[in-house]
C-alpha positions in Angstrom: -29.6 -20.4 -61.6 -26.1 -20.2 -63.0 -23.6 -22.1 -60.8 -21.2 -19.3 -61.5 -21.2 -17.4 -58.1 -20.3 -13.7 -57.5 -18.7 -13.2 -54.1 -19.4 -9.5 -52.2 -17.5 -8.6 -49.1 -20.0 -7.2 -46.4 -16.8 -5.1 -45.5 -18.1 -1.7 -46.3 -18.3 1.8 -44.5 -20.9 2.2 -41.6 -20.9 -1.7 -41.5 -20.8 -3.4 -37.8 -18.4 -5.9 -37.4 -16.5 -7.1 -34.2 -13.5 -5.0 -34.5 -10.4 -4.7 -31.9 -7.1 -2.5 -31.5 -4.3 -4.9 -31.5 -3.6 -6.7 -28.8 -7.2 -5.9 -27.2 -8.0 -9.5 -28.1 -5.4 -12.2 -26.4 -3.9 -14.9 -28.5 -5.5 -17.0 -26.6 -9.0 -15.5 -27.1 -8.5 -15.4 -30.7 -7.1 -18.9 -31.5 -10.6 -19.7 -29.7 -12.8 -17.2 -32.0 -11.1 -19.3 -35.0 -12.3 -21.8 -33.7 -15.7 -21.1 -33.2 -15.8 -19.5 -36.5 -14.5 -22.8 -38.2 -16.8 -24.8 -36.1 -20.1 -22.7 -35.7 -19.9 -19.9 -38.2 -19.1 -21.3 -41.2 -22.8 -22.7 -42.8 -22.0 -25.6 -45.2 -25.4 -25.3 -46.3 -28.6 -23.4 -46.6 -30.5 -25.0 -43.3 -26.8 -23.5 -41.1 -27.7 -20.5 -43.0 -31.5 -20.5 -41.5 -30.7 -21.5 -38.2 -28.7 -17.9 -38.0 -30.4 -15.7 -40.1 -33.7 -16.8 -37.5 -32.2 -15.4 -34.4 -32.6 -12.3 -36.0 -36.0 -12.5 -34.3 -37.1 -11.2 -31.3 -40.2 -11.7 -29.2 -41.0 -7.9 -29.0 -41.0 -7.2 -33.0 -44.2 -6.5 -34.2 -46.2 -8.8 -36.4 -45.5 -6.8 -39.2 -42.2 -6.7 -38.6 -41.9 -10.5 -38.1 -43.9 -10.7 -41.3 -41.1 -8.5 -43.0 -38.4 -10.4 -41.6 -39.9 -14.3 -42.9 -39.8 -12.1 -46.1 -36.5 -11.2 -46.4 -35.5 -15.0 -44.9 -37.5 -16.4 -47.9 -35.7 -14.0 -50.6 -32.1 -14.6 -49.4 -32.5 -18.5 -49.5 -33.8 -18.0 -53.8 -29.9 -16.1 -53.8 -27.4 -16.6 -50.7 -25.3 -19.8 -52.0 -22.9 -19.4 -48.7 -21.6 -17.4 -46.0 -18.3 -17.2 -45.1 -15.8 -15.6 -42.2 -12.5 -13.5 -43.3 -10.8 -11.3 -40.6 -8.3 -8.7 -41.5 -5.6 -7.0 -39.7 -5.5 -3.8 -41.5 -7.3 -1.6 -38.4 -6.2 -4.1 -35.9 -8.4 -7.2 -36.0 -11.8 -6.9 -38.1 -13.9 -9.8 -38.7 -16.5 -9.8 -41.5 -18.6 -11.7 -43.4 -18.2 -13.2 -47.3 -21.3 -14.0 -48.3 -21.3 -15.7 -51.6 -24.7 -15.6 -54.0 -26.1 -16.8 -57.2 -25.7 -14.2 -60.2 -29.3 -15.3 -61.0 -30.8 -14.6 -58.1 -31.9 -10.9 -59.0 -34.0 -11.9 -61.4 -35.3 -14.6 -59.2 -35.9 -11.8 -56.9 -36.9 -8.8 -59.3 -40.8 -9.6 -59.1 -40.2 -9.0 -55.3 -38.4 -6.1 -55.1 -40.0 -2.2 -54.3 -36.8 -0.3 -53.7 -34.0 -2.6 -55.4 -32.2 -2.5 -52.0 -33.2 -6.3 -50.3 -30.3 -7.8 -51.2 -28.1 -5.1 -49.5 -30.3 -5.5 -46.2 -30.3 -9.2 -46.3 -26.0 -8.6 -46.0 -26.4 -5.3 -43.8 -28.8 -8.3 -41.4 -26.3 -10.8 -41.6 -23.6 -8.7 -40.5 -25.0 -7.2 -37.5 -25.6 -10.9 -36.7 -22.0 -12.3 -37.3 -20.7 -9.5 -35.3 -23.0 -10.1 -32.3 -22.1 -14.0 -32.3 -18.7 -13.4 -32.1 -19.1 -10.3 -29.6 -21.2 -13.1 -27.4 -18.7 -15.6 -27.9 -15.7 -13.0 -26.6 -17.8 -12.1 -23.9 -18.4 -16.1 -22.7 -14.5 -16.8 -23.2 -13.7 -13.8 -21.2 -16.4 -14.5 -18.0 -15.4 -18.0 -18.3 -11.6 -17.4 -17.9 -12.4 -15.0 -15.2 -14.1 -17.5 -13.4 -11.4 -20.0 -13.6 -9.0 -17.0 -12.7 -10.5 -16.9 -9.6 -11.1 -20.5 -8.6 -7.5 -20.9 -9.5 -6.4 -17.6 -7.5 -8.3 -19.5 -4.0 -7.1 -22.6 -4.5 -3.4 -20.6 -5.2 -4.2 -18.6 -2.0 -4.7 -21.9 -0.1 -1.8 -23.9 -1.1 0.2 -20.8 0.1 -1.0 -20.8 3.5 1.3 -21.7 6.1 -0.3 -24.2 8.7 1.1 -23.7 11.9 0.3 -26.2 14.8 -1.8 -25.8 17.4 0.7 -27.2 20.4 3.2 -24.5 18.9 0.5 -21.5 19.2 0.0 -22.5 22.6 3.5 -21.4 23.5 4.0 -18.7 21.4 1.4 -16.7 22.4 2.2 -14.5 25.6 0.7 -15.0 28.7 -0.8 -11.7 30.9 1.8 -10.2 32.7 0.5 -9.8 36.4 1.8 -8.1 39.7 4.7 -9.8 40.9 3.6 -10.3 44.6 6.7 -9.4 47.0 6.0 -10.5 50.1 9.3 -9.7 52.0 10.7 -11.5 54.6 6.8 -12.4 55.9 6.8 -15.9 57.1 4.4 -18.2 54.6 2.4 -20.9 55.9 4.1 -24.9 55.5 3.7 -26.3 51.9 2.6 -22.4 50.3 5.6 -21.5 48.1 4.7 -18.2 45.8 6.8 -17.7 43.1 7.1 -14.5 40.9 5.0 -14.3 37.3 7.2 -13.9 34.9 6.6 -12.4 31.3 6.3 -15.6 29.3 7.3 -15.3 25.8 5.8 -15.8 22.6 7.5 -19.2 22.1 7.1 -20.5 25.8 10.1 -20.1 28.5 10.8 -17.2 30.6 13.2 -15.9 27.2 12.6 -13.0 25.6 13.2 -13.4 21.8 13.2 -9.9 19.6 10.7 -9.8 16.7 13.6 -10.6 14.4 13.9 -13.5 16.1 10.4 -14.4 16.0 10.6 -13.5 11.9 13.2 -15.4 11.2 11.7 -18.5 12.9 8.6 -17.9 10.6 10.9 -17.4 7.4 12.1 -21.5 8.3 8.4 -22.8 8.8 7.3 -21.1 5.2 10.6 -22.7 3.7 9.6 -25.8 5.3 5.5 -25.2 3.6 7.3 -24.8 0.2 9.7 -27.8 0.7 6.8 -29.7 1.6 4.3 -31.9 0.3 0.9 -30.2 1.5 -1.3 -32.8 0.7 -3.1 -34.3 3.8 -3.2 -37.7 2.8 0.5 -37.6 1.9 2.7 -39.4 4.3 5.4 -36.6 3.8 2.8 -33.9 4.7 4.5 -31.0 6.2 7.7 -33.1 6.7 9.8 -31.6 4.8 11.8 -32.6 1.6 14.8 -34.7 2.8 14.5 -38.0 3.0 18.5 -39.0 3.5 19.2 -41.5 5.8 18.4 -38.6 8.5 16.5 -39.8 11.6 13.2 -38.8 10.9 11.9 -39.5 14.5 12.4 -37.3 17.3 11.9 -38.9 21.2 10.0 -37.1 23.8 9.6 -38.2 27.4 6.3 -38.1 29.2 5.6 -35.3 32.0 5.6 -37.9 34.9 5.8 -41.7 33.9 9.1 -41.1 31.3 7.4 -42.9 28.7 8.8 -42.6 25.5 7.2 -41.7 22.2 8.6 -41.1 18.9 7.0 -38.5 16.4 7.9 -37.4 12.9 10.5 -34.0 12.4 10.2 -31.9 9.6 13.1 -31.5 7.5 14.5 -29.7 4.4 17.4 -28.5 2.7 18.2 -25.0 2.5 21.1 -22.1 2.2 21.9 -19.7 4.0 21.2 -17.3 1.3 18.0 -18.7 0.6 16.9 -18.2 4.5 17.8 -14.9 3.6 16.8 -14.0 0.9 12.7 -15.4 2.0 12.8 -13.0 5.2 13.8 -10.2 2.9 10.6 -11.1 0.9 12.2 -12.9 -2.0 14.9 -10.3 -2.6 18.2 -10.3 -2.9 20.1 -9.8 0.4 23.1 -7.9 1.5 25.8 -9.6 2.6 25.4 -7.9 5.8 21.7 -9.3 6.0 23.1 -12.6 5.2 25.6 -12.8 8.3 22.7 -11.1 10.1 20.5 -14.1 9.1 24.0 -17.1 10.3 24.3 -15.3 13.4 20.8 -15.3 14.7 20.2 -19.0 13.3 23.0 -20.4 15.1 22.1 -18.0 18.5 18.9 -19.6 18.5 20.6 -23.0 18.5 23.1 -22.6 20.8 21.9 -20.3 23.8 20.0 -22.7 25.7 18.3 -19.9 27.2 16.4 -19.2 24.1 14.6 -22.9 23.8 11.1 -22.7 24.9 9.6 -25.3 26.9 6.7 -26.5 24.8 3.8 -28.8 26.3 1.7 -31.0 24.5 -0.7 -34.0 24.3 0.1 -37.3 22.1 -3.6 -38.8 22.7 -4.6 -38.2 26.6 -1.0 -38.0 26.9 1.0 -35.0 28.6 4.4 -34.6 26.7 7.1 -32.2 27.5 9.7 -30.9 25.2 12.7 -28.8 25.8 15.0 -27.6 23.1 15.6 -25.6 20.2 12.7 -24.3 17.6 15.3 -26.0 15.0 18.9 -27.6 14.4 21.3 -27.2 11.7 23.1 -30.2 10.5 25.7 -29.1 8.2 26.4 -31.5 4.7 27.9 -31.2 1.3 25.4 -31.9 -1.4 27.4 -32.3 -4.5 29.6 -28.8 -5.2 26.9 -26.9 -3.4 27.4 -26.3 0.1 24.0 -26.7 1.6 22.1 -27.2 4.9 19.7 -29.2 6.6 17.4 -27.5 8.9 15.5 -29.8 11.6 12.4 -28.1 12.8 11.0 -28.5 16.4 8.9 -31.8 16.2 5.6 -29.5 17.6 5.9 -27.9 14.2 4.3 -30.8 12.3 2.5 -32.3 15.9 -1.6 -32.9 15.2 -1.2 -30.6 12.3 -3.9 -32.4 10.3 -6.4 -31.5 13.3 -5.4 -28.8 15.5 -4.1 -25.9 13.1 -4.4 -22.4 12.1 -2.7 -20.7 9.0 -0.9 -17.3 8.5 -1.7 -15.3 5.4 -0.6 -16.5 2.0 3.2 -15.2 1.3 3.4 -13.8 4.8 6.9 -13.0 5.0 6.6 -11.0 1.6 3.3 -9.6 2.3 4.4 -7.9 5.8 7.4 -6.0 3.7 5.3 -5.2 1.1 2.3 -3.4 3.4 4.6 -1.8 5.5 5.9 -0.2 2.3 2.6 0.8 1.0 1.5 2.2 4.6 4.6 4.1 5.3 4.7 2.7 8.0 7.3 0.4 10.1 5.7 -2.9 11.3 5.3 -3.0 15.0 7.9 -5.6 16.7 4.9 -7.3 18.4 2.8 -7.8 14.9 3.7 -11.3 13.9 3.0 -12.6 17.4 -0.2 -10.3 17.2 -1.0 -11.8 13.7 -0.8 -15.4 15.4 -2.7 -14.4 18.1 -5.7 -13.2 16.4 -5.8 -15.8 13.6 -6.4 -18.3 16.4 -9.4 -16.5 17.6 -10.5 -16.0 14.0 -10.4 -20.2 13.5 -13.0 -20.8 16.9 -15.6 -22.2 15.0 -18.1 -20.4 18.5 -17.7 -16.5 17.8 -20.7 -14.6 17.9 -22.0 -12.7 15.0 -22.7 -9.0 14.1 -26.3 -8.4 12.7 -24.3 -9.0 9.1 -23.8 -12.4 9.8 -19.9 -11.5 10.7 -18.2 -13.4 13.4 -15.8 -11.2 15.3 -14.3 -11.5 18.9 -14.0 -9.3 21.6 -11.9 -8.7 24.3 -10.9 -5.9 27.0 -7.9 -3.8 26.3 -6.7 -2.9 29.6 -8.5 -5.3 31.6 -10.8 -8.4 31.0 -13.8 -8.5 33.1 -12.5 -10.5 35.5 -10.3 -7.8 36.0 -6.8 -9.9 35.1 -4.8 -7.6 32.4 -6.0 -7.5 29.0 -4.7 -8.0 25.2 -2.5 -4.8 25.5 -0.1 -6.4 28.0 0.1 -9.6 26.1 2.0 -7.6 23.6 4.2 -5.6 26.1 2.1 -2.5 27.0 3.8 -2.6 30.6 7.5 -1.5 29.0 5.3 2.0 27.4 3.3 2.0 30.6 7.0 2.1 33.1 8.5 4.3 31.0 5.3 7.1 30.6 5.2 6.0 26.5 1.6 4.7 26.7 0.9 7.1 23.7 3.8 5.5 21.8 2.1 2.2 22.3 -1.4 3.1 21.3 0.0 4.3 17.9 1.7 1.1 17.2 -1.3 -1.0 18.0 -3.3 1.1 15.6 -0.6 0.9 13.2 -0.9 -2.9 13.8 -4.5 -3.2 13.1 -4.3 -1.4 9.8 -1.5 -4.4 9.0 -4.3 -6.8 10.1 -6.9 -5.3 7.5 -4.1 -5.2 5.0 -3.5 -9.2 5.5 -6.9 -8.9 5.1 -6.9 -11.1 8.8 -9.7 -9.1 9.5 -12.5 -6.7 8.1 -12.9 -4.3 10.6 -11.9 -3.2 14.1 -13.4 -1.4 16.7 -13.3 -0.2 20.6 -16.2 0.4 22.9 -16.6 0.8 26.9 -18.5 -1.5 28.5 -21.1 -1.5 30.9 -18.6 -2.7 33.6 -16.4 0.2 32.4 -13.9 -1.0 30.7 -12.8 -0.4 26.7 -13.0 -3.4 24.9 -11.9 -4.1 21.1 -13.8 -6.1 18.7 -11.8 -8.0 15.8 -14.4 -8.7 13.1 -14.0 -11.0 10.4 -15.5 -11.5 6.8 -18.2 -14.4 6.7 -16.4 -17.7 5.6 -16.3 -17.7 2.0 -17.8 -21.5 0.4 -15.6 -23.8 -1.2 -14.7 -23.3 -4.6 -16.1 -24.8 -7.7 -15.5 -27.4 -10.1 -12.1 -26.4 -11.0 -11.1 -26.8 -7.4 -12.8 -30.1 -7.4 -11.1 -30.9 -10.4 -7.4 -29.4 -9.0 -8.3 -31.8 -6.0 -8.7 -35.1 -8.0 -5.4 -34.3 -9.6 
């Protein structure tokens, strides 16, 4: 054979190749083709050559077919001297094959030709192959990045879930509102003393904070979740981001033996604009919304009547607490006038154990919905939304025949005939002033906010047997822990 070779381009019309638009391929993808190509696709010999010119078989050819095809293989090694890969840019991205053969080989090949047209469908072969190596390869690339995509979405959707104590959910959700009993001027027995039930807040205390109250507070704790480090082996976890000479330790005095113990405040720095600007969402406020934002942080602080009573347990310890949600302590950092905000110590308390967590980007999220339902968020939603992702966290709810856990509970009345979910969230106001419909709108208007959070999957009402409506909160089936890039993320 001569070693003079003659090159021919497979690039010819009615040819397959794997060809794009621009831009259909990332640059990403395609630095990755290259490299396949350079790596896989480019034979340095005859034996590369076989490997790919065999998977041109299939198990469901015929004999004859096979027989046909170990033909052809046999002919193109007496003339193909090399294959290799060119792309072009002319019609976007077109890759193709240059195969490269031996100018003797037709006469090599002559006694073995019928039609004069093997060579051509050796090439026409090999490009249908090349093409659906690198279509395979683009497909693997894509699947695999899509995979990542969404263990790297989860674990995203994780880390931006707030964790909210336990001790703090206690007091902020609302307890039933019952009959206040007025017994006159009737003489009571020694030792009885009846005193009225008051409508007990979402954060504890007979107070009565407004929903942008209860917004705002939740704007703090999500600034405190970025601020923080969220690892739960961390020794900072949760507590914050300064780590000045500030007291770290906040005292609290037992119920009834005034024994004292000390637990770790959360603390970061902060602006007042940037307290703003994460209730409005992550968007720039008005200067109006920023004095809005001062005035309500420093009425929380200062109008004692405002600081829930919060109890909790430090082993089989009762512990009482009575102050603010928070404290501002004012400083200079630098030429930036800046803040430190002190949360409530029962923010951080047991929060490795006893915990639930709000929806990733809450805050945002809740703006966001209410834009796409047309629809103005209820003032009782975020206590709602606490309420109900505590019940979704009992690890003892009973399941649907889908294998969903949900929760039920009566609406009116429980079956023990106390008042029922609708008065936790201040049905009695609609019910004394004749607005019940008013109400019932709100809380449907506040379930579809639930599905949007996607807090839960469905919701539904039914009367039962003892007469009463009851609504069921169901909830997807717990999703399993992601895969090796979470695993990976982890070890990091």
């Amino acid at each position: 054979m001569s070693k003079t070779a003659k090159t021919i381009h497979t690039w010819q019309p009615g040819a397959e190749y794997l060809t794009t638009k621009e831009g259909e391929i990332q640059p990403k993808e395609l630095k990755v083709l290259r490299q396949h190509v350079k790596r896989v696709m480019v034979p340095e010999g005859l034996t590369d050559f076989k490997y790919y010119f065999g998977t041109l078989r299939h198990t469901e050819l015929s004999q004859d077919l096979h027989d046909k095809h170990d033909k052809l293989y046999n002919l193109a090694m007496l003339c193909i001297k090399g294959i290799r890969y060119e792309e072009s840019k002319a019609q976007g991205i077109t890759y193709f094959a240059k195969i490269e053969y031996n100018e003797g080989s037709e006469e090599v090949l002559r006694p073995h030709l019928n039609d004069g047209n093997t060579i051509p469908t050796v090439l026409h072969l090999l490009r249908i192959n090349i093409a659906t190596r690198l279509r395979y390869e683009l497909v693997k690339i894509r699947e695999a990045d899509k995979r990542h995509e969404e263990e790297r979405k989860a674990i995203e959707q994780k880390r931006n879930q707030v964790r909210v104590s336990n001790t703090l959910l206690t007091s902020v959700s609302p307890r039933p509102i019952t009959t206040i009993l007025n017994l006159g001027d009737q003489e009571l027995p020694d030792g009885v003393i009846i005193e009225p039930v008051k409508y007990k807040n979402r954060l504890g205390g007979d107070i009565n904070l407004t929903g942008y109250q209860h917004e705002l507070f939740l704007a703090l704790l999500e600034l405190n979740h970025k601020k923080s480090d969220i690892d739960p082996d961390a020794p900072g976890y949760y507590l914050g981001n300064y780590e000045n000479s500030l007291e770290p330790y906040e005292e609290v005095i037992h119920d009834t033996n005034n024994k004292i113990q000390r637990i770790l405040t959360p603390h970061f720095t902060t602006t007042y604009n940037e307290i703003a600007t994460q209730l409005n969402g992550g968007k720039k406020p008005s200067q109006g919304e920023k004095e809005k934002v001062t005035g309500t942080l420093w009425d929380l602080i200062e109008n004692a009547e405002l600081w829930p009573t919060i109890n909790f347990k430090i082993g089989k310890d009762k512990y009482k607490l009575n102050k603010a949600l928070f404290e501002i302590i004012e400083h200079e950092n630098g030429n930036k006038k800046d803040i430190i905000i002190r949360l409530n110590p029962v923010v951080s308390h047991d929060i490795k154990q006893k915990y639930f967590t709000l929806p990733p980007n809450f805050t945002a999220r809740r703006i966001e919905i209410s834009q796409q339902l047309g629809k103005n968020r209820p003032e009782f939603l975020t206590p709602l939304v606490y309420y109900i992702t505590a019940m979704k966290s009992n690890d003892s709810l009973q399941k649907d025949d889908q294998g969903r856990p949900y929760w039920e509970t009566g609406l009116l009345k429980i079956k023990n005939g106390d008042p029922g979910i609708f008065y936790r969230f201040g049905f009695s106001q609609y019910e004394e002033q004749r607005h019940q419909k008013r109400f019932l709108e709100r809380w449907a208007t506040a379930i579809e906010f639930l599905k949007a959070f996607e807090i839960i999957e469905e919701y539904s009402e039914r009367v039962t047997d003892w007469g009463q409506k009851v609504g069921r909160f169901t909830f997807k089936v717990k999703e399993k822990k992601v895969g090796k890039l979470a695993q990976n993320n982890k070890k990091k």
